[in-house]
C-alpha positions as CSV (number, residue, x, y, z in Angstrom):
1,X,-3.8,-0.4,-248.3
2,X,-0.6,-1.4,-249.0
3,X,2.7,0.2,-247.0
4,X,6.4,0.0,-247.0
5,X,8.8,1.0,-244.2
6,X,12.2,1.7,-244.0
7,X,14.1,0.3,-241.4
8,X,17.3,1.5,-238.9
9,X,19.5,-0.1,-237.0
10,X,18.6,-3.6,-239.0
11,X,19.7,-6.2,-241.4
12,X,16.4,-6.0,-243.0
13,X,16.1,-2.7,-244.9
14,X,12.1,-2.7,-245.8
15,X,9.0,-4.0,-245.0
16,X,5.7,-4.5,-246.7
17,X,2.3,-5.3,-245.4
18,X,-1.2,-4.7,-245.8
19,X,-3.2,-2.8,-242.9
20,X,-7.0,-2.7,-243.2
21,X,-8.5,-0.9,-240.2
22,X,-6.0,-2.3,-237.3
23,X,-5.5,-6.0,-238.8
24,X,-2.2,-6.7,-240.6
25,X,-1.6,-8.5,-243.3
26,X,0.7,-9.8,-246.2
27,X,3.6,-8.6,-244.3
28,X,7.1,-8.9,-246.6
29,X,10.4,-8.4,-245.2
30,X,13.3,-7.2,-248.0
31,X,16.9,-8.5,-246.3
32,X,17.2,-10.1,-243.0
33,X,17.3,-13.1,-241.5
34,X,15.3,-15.1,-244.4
35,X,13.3,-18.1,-242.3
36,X,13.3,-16.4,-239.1
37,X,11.5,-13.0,-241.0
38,X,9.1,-15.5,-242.8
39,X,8.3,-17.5,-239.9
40,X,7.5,-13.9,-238.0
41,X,5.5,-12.8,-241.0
42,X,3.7,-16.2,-240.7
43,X,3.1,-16.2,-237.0
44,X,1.3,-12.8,-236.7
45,X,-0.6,-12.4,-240.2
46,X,-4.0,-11.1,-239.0
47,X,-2.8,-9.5,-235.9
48,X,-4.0,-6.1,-235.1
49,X,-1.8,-3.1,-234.5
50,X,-2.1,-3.4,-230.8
51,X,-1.3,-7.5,-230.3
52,X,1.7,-6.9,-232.2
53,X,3.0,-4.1,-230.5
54,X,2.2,-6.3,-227.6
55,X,4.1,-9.2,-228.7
56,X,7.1,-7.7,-230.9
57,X,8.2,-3.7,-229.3
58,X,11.1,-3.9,-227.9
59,X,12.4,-7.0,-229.1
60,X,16.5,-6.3,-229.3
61,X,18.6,-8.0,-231.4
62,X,22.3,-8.4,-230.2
63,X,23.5,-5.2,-228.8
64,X,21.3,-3.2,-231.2
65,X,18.4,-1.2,-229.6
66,X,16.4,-2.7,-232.2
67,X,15.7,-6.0,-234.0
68,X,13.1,-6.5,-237.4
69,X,10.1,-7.6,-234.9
70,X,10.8,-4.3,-233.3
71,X,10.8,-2.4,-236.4
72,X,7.6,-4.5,-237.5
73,X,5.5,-3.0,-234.5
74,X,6.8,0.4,-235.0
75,X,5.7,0.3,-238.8
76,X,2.2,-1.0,-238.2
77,X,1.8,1.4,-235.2
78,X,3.2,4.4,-237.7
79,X,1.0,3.3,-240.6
80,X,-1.9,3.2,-238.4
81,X,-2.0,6.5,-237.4
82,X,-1.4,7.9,-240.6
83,X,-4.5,6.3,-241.8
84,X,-6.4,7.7,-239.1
């Protein structure tokens, strides 16, 4: 199934992936930093819920709280449950 996420705090301002069961895939980020949001789009198609909340929460970017890694894990963790 198909979600899309609204982001804070971040220059991206959605994301878009695929979650079937706790895997993750075709993950799209709208704004942002371009090659670096591809590249982490790349990098962790695949990926359950739970090995990309290991690998991306609470990743900050700058001074923010936050960074689009960060918001990825939160999205796949929210969309997860809601599927539950």
């Amino acid at each position: 199934m198909q979600y899309r996420y609204k982001t804070q705090m971040t220059c991206s301002s959605e994301i878009l992936f695929d979650l079937q069961g706790d895997v993750v895939s075709n993950i799209t980020f709208i704004g942002g930093c371009n090659g670096n949001l591809k590249a982490i789009a790349k990098l962790v198609d695949g990926w359950t819920v739970e090995q990309i909340e290991e690998k991306l929460l609470g990743n900050t970017c700058g001074r923010r709280p936050t960074s689009c890694a960060d918001q990825l894990a939160r999205a796949v963790r929210e969309a997860y449950n809601s599927a539950r």
